[in-house]
One Martini backbone bead per residue (centre of mass of N, CA, C, O) as a GRO file, in nm:
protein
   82
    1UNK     BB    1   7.784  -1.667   0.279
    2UNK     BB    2   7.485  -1.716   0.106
    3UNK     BB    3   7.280  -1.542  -0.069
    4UNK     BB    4   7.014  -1.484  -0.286
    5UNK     BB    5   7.128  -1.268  -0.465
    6UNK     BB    6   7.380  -1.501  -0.570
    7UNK     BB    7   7.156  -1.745  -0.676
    8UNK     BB    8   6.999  -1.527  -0.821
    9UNK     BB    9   6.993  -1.429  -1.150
   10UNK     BB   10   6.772  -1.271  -1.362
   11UNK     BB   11   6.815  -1.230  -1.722
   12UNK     BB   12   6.779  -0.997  -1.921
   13UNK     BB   13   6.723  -1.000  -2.275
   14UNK     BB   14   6.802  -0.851  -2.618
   15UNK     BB   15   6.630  -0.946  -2.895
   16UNK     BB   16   6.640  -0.989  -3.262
   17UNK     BB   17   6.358  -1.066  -3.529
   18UNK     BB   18   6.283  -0.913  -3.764
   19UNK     BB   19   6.289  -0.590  -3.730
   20UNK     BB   20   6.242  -0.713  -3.392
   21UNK     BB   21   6.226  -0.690  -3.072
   22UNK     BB   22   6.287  -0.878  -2.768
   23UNK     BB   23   6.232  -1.005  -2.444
   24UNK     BB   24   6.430  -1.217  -2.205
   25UNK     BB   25   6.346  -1.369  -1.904
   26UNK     BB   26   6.599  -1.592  -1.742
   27UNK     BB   27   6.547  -1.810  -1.489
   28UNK     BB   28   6.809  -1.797  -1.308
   29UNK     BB   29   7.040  -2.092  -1.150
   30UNK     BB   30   7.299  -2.206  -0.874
   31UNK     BB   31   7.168  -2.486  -0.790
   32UNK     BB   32   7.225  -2.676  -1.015
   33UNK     BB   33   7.470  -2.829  -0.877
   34UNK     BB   34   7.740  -3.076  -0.885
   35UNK     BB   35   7.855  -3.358  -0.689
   36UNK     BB   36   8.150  -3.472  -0.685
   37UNK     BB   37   8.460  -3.650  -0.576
   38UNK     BB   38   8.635  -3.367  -0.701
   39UNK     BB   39   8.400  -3.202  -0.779
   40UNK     BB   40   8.183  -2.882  -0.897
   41UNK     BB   41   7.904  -2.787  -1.093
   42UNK     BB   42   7.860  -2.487  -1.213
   43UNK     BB   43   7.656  -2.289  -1.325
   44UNK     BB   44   7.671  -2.038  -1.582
   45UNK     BB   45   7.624  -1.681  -1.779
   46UNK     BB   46   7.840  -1.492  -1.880
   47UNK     BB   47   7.923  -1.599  -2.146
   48UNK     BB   48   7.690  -1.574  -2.279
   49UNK     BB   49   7.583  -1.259  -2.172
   50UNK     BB   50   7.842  -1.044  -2.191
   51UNK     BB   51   7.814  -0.917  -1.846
   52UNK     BB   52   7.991  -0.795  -1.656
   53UNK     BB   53   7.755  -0.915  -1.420
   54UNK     BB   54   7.749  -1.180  -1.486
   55UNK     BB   55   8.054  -1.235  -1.456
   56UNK     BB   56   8.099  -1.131  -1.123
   57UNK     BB   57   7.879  -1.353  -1.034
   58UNK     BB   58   8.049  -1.614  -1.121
   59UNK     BB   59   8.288  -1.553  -0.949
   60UNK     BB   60   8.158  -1.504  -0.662
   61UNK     BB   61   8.034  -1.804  -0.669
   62UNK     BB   62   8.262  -1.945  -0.677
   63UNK     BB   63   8.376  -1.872  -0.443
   64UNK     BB   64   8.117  -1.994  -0.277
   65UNK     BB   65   8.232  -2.279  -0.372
   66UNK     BB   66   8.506  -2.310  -0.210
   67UNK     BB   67   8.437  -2.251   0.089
   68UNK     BB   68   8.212  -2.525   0.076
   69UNK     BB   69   8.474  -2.693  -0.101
   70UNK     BB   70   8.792  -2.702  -0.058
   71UNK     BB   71   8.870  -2.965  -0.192
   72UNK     BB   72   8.730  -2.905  -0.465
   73UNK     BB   73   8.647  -2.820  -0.794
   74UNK     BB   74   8.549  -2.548  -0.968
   75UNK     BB   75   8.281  -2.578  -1.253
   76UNK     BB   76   8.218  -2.357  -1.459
   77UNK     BB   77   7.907  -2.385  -1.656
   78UNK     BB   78   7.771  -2.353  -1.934
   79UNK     BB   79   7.399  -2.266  -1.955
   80UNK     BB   80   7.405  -2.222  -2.242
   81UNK     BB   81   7.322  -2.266  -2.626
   82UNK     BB   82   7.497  -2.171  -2.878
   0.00000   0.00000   0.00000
């Protein structure tokens, strides 16, 4: 079963620019994904992110629509643009 808080997931980030900080608040979401006939797209933010928590709220969604496709192969896809 997927719960809420393992769909939603909004990302602090803190950012810099011209030696001053601030702070952009990402609403970030796992619905956003594509069933193809053999795949399943689902956004990623692990990558982007590069915390700890982001890789393994990916994981776990990862996981997560594993047991809800088991046919299919799941990708998760980076969804900032570098």
């Amino acid at each position: 079963m997927i719960f809420a808080e393992e769909i939603f997931a909004p990302f602090l980030i803190e950012k810099a620019y011209n030696n001053s900080s601030y702070s952009i608040l990402y609403p970030t979401s796992y619905l956003n994904f594509v069933i193809g006939s053999k795949k399943v797209v689902v956004p990623a933010y692990g990558e982007y992110l590069k915390t700890q928590a982001a890789l393994e709220k990916d994981l776990l969604v990862k996981a997560q629509f594993e047991k809800l496709f088991p046919s299919k192969k799941i990708i998760m896809q980076n969804s900032f643009n570098a």
